[in-house]
N, C-alpha and C positions, 0 to 999 in steps of 0.2 A: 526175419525181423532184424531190424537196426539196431543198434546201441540206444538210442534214442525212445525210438518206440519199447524198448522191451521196460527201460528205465522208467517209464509211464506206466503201464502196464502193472508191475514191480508196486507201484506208488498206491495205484488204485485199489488193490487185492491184499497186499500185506498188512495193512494195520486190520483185515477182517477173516484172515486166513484161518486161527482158528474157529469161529464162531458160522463162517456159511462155506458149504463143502465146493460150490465151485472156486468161488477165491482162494480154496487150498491147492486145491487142483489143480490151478494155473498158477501157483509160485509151484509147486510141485514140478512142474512140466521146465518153468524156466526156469529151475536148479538144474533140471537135466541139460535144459539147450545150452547154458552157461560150462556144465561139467564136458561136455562135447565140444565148446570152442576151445576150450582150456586145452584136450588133446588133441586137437587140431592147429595150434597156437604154432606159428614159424616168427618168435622173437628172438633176440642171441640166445646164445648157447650157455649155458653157466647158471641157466634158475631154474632153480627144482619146481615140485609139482605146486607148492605152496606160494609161493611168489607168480608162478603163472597164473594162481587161480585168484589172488589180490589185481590181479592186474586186468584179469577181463572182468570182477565186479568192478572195482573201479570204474571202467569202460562203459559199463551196463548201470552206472550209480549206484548200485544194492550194497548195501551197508556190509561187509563180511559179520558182521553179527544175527543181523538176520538168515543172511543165508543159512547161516550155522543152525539155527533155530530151524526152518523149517526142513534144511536136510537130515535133523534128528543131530545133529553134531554142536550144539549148544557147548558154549566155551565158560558159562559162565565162571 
């Protein structure tokens, strides 16, 4: 999946992630592909894990507060 596409995807399922199990399912899944690019990430050297991981939501559109939400890592 693209940046593009997963940021559509992303769009369609999370405002209903709680309430129908597949649209959890599939932010679930692209929290994972997201957490896989993050360590597969060849940007400079010098950013920790947290900065790498702003940087491929960014890339994917996803909000870092949602993600946090459906990784169970809610910042509120």
């Amino acid at each position: 999946m693209d940046n593009d596409e997963i940021a559509r995807v992303w769009q369609e399922h999370f405002p209903r992630w709680t309430e129908n199990h597949d649209s959890g399912q599939i932010c679930r899944l692209l929290c994972t592909l997201v957490r896989e690019r993050v360590r597969h990430l060849a940007i400079p050297l010098g950013l920790n894990a947290d900065q790498k991981l702003q940087h491929v939501l960014e890339a994917c559109g996803i909000p870092r507060v949602q993600f946090d939400k459906v990784s169970g890592h809610d910042r509120r």
